[in-house]
C-alpha positions in Angstrom: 36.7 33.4 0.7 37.7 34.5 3.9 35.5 37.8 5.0 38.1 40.9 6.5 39.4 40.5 10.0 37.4 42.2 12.4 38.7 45.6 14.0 39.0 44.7 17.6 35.7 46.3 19.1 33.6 44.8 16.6 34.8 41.4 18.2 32.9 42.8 21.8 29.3 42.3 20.8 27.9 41.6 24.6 27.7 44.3 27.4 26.9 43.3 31.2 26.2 46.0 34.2 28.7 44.8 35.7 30.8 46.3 32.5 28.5 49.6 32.6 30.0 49.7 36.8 33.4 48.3 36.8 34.9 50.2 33.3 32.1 52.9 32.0 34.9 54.4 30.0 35.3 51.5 28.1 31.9 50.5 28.2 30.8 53.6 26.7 33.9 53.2 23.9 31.8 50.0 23.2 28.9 51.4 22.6 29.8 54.5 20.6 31.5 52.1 18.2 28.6 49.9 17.2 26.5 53.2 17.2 29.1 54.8 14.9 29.2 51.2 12.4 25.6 51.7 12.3 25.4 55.1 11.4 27.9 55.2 8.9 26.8 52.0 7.0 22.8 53.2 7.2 24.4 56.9 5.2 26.5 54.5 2.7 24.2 51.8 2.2 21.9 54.7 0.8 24.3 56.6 -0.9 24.9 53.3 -2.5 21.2 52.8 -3.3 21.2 56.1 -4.5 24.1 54.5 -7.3 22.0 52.1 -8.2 24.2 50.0 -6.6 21.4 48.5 -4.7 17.7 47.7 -5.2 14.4 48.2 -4.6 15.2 50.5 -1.9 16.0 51.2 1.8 15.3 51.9 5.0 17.6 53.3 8.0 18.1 53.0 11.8 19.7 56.8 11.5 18.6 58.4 15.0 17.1 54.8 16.7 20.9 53.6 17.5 20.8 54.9 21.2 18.2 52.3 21.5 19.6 49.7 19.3 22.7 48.9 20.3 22.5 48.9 24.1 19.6 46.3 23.5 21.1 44.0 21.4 24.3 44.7 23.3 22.9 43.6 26.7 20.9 40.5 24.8 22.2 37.0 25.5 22.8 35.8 22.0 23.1 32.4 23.3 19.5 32.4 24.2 17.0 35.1 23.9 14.9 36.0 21.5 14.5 39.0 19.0 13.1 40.3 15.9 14.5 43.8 15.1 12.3 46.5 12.7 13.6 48.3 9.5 15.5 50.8 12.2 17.3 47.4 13.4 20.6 47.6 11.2 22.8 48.2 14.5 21.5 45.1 15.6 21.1 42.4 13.1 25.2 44.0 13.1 25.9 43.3 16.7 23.5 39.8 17.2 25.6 37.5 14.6 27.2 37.5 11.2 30.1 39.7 9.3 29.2 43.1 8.0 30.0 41.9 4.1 27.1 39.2 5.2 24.7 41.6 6.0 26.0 43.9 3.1 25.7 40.9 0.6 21.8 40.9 1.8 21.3 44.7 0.7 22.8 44.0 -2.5 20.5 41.0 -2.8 23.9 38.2 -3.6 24.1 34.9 -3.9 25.9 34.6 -0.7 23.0 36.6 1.0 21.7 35.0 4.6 18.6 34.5 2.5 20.3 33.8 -0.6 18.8 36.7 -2.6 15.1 35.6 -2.2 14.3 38.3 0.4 15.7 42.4 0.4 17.6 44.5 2.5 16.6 44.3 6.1 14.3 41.4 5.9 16.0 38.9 6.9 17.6 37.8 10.3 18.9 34.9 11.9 16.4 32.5 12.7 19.3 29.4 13.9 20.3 32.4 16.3 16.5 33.4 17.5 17.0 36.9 15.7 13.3 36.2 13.5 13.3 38.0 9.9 10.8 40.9 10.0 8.1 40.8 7.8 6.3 44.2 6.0 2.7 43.7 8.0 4.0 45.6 11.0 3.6 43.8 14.2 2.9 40.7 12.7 6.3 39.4 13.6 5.7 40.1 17.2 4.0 37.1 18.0 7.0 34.9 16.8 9.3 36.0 19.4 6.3 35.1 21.9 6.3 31.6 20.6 10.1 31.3 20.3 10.9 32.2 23.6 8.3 30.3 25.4 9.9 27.4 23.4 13.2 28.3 25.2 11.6 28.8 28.4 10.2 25.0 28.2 13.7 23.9 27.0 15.0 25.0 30.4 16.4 28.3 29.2 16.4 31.8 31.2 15.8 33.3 27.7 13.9 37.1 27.3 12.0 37.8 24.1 12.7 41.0 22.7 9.7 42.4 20.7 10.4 45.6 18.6 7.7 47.8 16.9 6.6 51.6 16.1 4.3 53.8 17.2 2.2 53.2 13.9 2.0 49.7 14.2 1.5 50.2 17.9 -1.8 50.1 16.2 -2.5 47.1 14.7 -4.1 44.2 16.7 -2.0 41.9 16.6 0.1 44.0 18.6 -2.8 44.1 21.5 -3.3 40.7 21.0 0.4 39.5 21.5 0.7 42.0 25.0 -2.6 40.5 26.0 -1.4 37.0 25.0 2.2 37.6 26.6 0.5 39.0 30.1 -2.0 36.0 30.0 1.1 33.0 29.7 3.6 35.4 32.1 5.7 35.6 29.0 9.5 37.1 29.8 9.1 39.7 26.8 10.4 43.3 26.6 8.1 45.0 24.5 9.3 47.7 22.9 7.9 50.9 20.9 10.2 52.6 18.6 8.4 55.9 19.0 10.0 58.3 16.5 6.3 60.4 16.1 6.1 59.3 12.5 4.3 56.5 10.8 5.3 57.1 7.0 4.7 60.6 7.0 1.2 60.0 10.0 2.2 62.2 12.9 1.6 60.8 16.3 -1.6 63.1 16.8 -3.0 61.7 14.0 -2.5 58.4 15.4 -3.8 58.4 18.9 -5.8 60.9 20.8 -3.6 63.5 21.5 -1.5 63.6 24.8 -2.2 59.8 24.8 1.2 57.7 26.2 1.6 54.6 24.8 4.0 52.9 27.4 0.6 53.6 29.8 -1.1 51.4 27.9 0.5 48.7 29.6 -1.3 48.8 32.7 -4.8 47.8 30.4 -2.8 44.1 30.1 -1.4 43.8 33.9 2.2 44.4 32.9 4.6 47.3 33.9 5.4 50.4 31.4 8.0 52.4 31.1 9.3 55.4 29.4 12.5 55.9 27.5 13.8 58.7 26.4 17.1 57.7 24.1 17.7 61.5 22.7 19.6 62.8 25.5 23.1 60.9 24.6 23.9 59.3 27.8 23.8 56.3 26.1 25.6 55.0 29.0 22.7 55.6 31.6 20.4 54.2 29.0 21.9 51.0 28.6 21.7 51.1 32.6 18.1 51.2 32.4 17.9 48.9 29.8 19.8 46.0 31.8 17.9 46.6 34.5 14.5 46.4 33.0 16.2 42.9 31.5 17.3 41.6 34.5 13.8 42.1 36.1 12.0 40.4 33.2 14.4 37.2 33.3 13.7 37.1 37.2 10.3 37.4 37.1 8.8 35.9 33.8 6.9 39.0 33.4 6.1 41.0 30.3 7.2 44.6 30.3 6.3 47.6 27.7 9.0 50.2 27.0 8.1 53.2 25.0 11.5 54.4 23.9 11.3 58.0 22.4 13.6 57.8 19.3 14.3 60.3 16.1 13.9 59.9 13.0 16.9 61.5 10.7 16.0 60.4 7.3 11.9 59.5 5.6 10.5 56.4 6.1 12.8 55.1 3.4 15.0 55.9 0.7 12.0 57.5 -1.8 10.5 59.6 1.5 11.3 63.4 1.0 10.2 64.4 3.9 8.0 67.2 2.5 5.5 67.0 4.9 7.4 68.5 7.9 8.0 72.2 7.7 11.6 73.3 8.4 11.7 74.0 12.0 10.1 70.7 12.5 13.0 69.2 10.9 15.6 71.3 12.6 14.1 69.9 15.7 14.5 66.6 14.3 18.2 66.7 13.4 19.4 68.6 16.7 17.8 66.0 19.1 20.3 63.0 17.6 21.8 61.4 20.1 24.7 60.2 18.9 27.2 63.6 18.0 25.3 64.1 22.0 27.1 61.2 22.9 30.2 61.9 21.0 30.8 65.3 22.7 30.1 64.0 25.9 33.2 61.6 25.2 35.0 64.0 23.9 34.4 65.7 27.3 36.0 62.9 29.3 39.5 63.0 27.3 38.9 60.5 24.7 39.1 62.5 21.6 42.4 60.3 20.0 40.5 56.8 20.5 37.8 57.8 19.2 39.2 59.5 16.6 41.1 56.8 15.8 38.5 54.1 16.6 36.2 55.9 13.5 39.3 55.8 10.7 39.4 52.4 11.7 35.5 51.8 11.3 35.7 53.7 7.9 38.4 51.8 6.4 36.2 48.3 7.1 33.6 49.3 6.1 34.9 50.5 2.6 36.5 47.2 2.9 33.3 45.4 3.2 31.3 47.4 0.9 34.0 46.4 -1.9 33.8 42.9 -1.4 30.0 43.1 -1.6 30.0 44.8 -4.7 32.6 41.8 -6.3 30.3 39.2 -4.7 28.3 37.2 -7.6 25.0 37.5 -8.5 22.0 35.2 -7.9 21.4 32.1 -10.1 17.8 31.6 -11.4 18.9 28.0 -10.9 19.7 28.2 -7.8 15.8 28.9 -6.8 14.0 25.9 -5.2 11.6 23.4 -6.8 9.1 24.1 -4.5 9.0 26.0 -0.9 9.0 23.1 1.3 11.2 22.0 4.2 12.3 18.6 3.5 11.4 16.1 6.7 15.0 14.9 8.0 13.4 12.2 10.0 10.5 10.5 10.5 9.2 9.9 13.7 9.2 6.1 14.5 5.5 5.7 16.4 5.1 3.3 18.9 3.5 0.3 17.6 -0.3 -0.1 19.1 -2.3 -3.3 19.3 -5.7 -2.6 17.0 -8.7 -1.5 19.4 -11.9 -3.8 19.2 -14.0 -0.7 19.1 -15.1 1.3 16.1 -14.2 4.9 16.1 -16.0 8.0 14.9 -13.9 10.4 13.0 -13.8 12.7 15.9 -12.8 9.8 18.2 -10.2 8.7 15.7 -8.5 12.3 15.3 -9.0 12.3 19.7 -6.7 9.1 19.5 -4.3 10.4 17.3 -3.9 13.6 19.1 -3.4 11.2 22.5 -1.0 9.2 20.8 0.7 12.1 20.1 0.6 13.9 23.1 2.1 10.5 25.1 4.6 9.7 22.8 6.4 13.2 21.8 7.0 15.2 24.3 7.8 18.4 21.8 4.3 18.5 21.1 1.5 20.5 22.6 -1.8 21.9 21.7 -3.8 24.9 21.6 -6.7 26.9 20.5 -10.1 28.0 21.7 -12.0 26.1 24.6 -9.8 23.1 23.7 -9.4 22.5 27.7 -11.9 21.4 29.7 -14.7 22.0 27.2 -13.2 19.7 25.0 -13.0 21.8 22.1 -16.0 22.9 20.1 -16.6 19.6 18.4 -15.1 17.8 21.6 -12.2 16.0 19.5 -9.6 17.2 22.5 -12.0 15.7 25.0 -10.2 14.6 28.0 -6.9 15.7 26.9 -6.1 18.3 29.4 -7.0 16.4 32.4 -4.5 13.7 31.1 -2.1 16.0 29.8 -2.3 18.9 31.9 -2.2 22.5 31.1 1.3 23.2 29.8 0.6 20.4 26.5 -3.2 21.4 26.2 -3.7 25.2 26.0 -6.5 27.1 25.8 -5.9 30.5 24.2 -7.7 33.9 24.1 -10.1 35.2 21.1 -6.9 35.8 19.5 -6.4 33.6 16.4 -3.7 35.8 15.0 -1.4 36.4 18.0 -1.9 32.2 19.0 -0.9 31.1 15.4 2.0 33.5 15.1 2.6 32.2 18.7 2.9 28.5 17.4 4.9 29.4 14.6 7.3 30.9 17.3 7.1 27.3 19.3 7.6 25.4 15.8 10.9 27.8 14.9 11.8 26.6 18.6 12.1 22.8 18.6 8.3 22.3 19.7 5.9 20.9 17.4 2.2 22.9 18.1 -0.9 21.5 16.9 -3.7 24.4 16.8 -7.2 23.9 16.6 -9.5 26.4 14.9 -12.9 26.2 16.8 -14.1 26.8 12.8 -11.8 26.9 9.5 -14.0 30.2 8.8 -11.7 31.7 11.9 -8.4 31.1 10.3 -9.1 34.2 8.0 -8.4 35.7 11.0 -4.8 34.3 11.1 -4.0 34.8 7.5 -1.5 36.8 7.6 0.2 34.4 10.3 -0.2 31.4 8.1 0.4 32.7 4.7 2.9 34.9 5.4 4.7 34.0 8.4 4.6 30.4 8.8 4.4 29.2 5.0 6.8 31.5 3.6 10.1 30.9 6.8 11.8 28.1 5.1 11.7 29.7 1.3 13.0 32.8 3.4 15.7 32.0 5.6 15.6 28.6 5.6 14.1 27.9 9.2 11.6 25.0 9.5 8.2 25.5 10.8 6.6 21.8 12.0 3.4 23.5 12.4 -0.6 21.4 12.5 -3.6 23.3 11.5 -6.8 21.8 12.0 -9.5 23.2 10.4 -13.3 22.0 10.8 -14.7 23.3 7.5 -17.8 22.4 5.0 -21.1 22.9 5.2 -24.3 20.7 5.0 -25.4 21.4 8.9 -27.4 24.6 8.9 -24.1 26.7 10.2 -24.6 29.3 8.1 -21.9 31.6 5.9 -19.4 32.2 8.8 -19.2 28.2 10.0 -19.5 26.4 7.0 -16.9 27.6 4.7 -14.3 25.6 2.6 -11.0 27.6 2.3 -8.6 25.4 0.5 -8.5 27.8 -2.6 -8.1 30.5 -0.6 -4.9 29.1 1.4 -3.2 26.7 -0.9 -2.8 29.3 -3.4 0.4 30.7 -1.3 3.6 28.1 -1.5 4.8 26.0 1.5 1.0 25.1 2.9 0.6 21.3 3.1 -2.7 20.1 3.5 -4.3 16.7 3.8 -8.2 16.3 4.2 -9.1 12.7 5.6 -12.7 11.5 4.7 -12.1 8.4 7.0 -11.7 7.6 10.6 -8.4 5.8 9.5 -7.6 8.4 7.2 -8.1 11.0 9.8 -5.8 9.4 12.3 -3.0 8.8 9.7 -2.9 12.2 8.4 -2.7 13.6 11.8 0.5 11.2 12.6 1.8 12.2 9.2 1.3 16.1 9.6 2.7 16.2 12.7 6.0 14.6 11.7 6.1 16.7 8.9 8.6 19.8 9.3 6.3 21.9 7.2 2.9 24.1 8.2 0.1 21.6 7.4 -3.6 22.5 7.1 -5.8 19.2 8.5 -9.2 19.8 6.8 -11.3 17.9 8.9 -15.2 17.8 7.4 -17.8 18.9 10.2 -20.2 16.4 9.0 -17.9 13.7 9.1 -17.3 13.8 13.0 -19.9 11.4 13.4 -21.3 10.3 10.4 -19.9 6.9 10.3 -17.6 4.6 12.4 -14.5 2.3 11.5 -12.1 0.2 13.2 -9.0 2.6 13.5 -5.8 0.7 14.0 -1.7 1.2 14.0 -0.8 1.5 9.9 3.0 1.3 9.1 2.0 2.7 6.2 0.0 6.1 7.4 2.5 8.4 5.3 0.0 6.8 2.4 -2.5 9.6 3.3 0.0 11.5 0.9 -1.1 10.1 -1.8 -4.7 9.5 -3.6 -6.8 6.8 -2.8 -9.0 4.7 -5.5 -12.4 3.8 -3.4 -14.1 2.2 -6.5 -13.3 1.0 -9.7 -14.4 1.9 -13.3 -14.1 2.2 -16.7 -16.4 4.9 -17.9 -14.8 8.0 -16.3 -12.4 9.1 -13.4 -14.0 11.1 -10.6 -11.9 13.0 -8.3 -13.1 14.3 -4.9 -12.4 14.3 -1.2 -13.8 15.2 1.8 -17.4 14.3 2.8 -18.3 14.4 -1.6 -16.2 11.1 -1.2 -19.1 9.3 0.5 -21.6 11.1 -2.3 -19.0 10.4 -5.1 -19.6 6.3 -4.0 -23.3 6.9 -3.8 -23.1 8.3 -7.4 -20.7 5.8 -8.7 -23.3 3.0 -7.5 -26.3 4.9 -8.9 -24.6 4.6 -12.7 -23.6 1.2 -12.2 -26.8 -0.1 -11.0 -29.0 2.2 -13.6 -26.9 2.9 -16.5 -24.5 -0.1 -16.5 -21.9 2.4 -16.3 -19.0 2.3 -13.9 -17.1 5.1 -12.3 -13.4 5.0 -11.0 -13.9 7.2 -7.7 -10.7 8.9 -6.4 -10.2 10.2 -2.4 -7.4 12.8 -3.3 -6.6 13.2 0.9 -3.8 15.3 0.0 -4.5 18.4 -1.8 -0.9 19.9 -1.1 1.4 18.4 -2.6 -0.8 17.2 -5.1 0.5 13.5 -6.6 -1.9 12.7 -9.8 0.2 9.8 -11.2 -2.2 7.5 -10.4 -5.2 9.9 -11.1 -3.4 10.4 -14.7 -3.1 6.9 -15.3 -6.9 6.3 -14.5 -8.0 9.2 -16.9 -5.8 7.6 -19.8 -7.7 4.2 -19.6 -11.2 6.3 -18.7 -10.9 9.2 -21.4 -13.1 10.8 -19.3 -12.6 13.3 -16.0 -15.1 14.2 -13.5 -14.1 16.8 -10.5 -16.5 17.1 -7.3 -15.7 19.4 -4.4 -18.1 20.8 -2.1 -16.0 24.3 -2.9 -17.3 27.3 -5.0 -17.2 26.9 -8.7 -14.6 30.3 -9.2 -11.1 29.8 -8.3 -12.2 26.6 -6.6 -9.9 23.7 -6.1 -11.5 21.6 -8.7 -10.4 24.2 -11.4 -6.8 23.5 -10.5 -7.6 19.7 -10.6 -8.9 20.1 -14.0 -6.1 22.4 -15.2 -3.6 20.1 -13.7 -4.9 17.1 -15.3 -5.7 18.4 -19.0 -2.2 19.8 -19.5 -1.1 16.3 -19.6 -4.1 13.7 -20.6 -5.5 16.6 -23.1 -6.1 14.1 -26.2 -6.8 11.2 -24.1 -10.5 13.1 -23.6 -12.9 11.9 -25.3 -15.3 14.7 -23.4 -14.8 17.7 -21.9 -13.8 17.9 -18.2 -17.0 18.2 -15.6 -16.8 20.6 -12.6 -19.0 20.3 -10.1 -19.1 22.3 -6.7 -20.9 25.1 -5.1 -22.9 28.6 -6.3 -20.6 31.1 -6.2 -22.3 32.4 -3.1 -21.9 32.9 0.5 -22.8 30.0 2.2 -26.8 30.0 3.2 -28.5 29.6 6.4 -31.9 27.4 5.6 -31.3 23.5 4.9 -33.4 24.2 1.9 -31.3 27.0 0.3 -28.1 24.9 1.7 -29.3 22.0 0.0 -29.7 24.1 -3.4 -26.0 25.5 -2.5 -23.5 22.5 -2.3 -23.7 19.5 -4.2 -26.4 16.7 -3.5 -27.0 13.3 -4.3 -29.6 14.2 -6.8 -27.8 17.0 -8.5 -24.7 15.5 -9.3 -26.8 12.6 -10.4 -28.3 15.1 -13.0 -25.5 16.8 -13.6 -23.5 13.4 -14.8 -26.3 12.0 -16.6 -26.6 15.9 -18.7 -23.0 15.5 -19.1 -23.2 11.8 -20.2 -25.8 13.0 -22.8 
């Protein structure tokens, strides 16, 4: 069904300075209309809340529109970048999409941009580089970093626009990303919504008091600026606006704005507001700009357009609102089988004549990463001393001098900022590959990859072709804080892949096959397999096989499942029983833990009757509990004993080889532990 035509100015959604010169009359009409639509949807959509007409509940841009609109006005929706906050109404309005759209998303419809799965001003539109806003305040940020770098390498004049409070001014990803943006000579306009509130957190009970944030700009070698959008010459503030724009395009420098702003209504719908007296209030209400800006074009004769323009406004929105409320409901149905991306098309990889030289695993994920790096030029990599150091374990040895800097980067202490970064360069047709200098670090990041990167597609449908490589495990003397294995941890959010290769081949498949996956993918790569053994790595047709479980030995007595390094003890162990019991032991490589495919695993436990789960993981909520669960609900009374687990203490990893080796799993443990089992 066709949406309602558009009243005339709703059809203007750009705004030049040439516009602001040449016709200020009609410039200013221009904006005053999108500042009225704003306003007067933010009071209904709340007095529809308020009904019950919507859910969960709301949040408004009332008082935050004489920054707004001139911004997303003077934006090139053909190619910059933005990702508006929960004051951001006027411009998800103005940046794409028909108001019954963005309607359709308060009321949570099926015809929703994020078809119901996400509520009221979380969503965006990432196909149009306006990035969904997420509830961790100034996580987003980082995105529009990536994204427009992405369209800065495509050859685009594009400008970020990165928008964010005074309270999570606070947060560090929000240092991190100005740091990060100063570092790269990023073309971003940062930009604080400073409306002296966090919740109900005054500003002096944020910073020290008479501290400016736009001065904190000079800390990261960037300009600052301050903004003060109460007056209502929204006019001369779009002027300053464009030509703070203009500068940034030009020079490819970062800028921070700090835009003083008011707050008319709470936080959201359920605030009351009872923690400001009365004649802080009053000083709240009389500082809006927008009956400011009214009067001042009432001043220059234009009482009948406007007057007129606002009946019009009114009518479509009632319009709009109406159609809404007929639009159907969600279909439980209609929700996904999973929260994956699915891969439109393969890559097809240039076909390599097999090397004479056996490879370590390091040197076979160093290949891939080469091979990757030659053939696509998308593709680029970064983390940690990952330049001319090589990378902590020196798998991206050499790299930079053949690739130069642009394709190999090495980033800042930052591991939040740089992986909400590379999900910015995945959303934008590049295809990142980060490298963790430990897995232990990407706790850092969590909210970045859990959050951020696994949940874009489920959310608005964007694809995130996004590696992580994580060096993980234990058995070196690292200690708690370089030794850790995090699967559990990660792969209990949807949309995370993950493949762990306990092979030289394996390793260099699964890197080929994550990196043509349009998915986030976590690469668990075991530290102690680096250079514990070498193999002839060569071209496979078949690398996508790394999806899928791999049978190292065969046997009849029982089905072991493991992967990682506990592959080479689970064939240790498997020869032990043969050789001294007589007793033989199907081992199983999982190599992907997300998705998980068991058919095979099943149909070994059916002929076995008997199940056996290693992982060098703690015993609570480890993976192997999962495997076990996964495996029982199906082959239940084809046991004829019960499931073994065997993994870690539930401890913090220890320091001392001796209370290490206690720790994780040994040869001689799970020897005993089989043969206890067995009895």
């Amino acid at each position: 069904m066709a949406h309602p035509a558009l009243p005339a100015i709703l059809t203007q959604r750009d705004l030049s300075p040439n516009d602001l010169g040449s016709d200020p009359r009609a410039a200013s009409v221009r904006l005053y209309a999108w500042m009225y639509l704003a306003r007067t949807l933010d009071n209904r959509i709340l007095e529809l809340f308020r009904q019950g007409l919507i859910k969960g509940t709301v949040t408004g841009g009332q008082g935050h529109e004489a920054l707004i609109v001139p911004l997303a006005l003077l934006a090139n929706k053909d190619t910059d970048v933005i990702s508006f906050t929960h004051r951001g109404l006027g411009g998800h309005l103005i940046w794409s999409g028909h108001l019954v759209d963005h309607l359709n998303q308060y009321c949570a419809n099926a015809h929703s941009p994020t078809q119901a799965r996400e509520g009221n001003v979380h969503h965006g539109d990432p196909a149009n580089r306006s990035l969904p806003m997420i509830s961790h305040l100034g996580a987003m940020i980082s995105n529009v970093l990536g994204l427009t770098d992405a369209q800065r390498r495509q050859g685009t004049a594009a400008v970020g626009f990165a928008l964010f409070g005074d309270g999570g001014s606070s947060t560090g990803d929000i240092h991190e990303c100005l740091n990060l943006a100063s570092l790269l000579s990023l073309p971003i306009v940062f930009v604080v919504e400073n409306n002296r509130y966090a919740y109900s957190t005054p500003t002096h009970e944020q910073f020290s008091p008479g501290s400016e944030l736009w001065k904190r700009a000079a800390g990261y070698g960037m300009e600052g600026f301050a903004l003060d959008t109460t007056s209502g010459d929204v006019a001369a503030i779009a002027a300053t606006l464009a030509g703070l724009i203009d500068t940034v395009r030009r020079t490819s420098r970062p800028i921070l704005i700090e835009a003083s702003v008011v707050r008319l209504r709470g936080h959201a719908a359920y605030d009351t507001c009872d923690y400001l007296s009365a004649s802080e209030n009053q000083a709240i209400q009389s500082a809006d700009p927008l009956p400011k800006f009214r009067d001042q074009l009432l001043s220059q004769g234009l009482r009948e357009p406007l007057e007129t323009l606002e009946r019009e406004l009114d009518g479509f929105i009632e319009i709009c609102i109406q159609e809404a409320l007929a639009t159907p409901r969600p279909r439980p149905e209609t929700l996904p089988a999973d929260a994956f991306a699915q891969v439109t098309k393969p890559i097809a990889w240039q076909t390599e004549v097999p090397s004479a030289t056996a490879l370590t695993q390091a040197q076979a994920l160093n290949a891939g990463l080469r091979k990757i790096l030659r053939e696509r030029p998308e593709s680029m990599i970064l983390g940690q001393d990952i330049g001319t150091y090589g990378g902590a374990f020196k798998i991206t040895e050499g790299l930079l001098k053949e690739f130069g800097r642009p394709r190999v980067l090495n980033t800042p202490l930052a591991e939040s900022a740089c992986t909400g970064y590379a999900t910015g360069l995945a959303l934008g047709g590049m295809r990142p590959i980060e490298e963790f200098q430990f897995a232990d670090f990407a706790t850092e990041a969590t909210t970045q990859i859990a959050l951020n990167a696994a949940t874009y597609h489920f959310r608005s449908g964007a694809k995130v072709p996004l590696v992580l490589r994580l060096p993980c495990g234990g058995g070196l003397t690292f200690g708690s804080f370089h030794s850790q294995e995090l699967e559990s941890l990660f792969l209990s959010v949807p949309g995370l892949k993950a493949l762990y290769p306990s092979t030289p081949q394996d390793a260099f498949d699964a890197l080929l096959a994550a990196y043509e996956d349009d998915n986030p993918v976590l690469l668990f790569e075991h530290k102690g397999l680096y250079r514990k053994k070498k193999q002839l790595v060569t071209w496979n047709p078949d690398y996508r096989q790394v999806w899928k479980p791999k049978r190292l030995t065969t046997g009849t007595f029982a089905t072991l499942v493991t992967y990682g390094e506990m592959t080479l003890l689970a064939q240790e162990v498997a020869s032990y029983f043969r050789s001294e019991y007589d007793r033989t032991i199907e081992v199983w490589d999982l190599r992907a833990l997300a998705p998980l495919q068991l058919d095979e695993i099943l149909s070994s436990v059916r002929q076995t009757h008997r199940l056996i789960v290693l992982h060098e993981g703690r015993r609570t909520h480890g993976f192997g509990a999962e495997l076990v669960s996964r495996i029982t609900e199906t082959n239940f009374f084809d046991l004829e004993a019960p499931p073994l687990r065997i993994c870690s203490l539930d401890l913090p990893v220890p320091f001392a080889p001796e209370l290490e080796n206690a720790y994780r799993p040994t040869l001689d443990s799970v020897i005993a532990r089989i043969a206890d089992w067995m009895g």
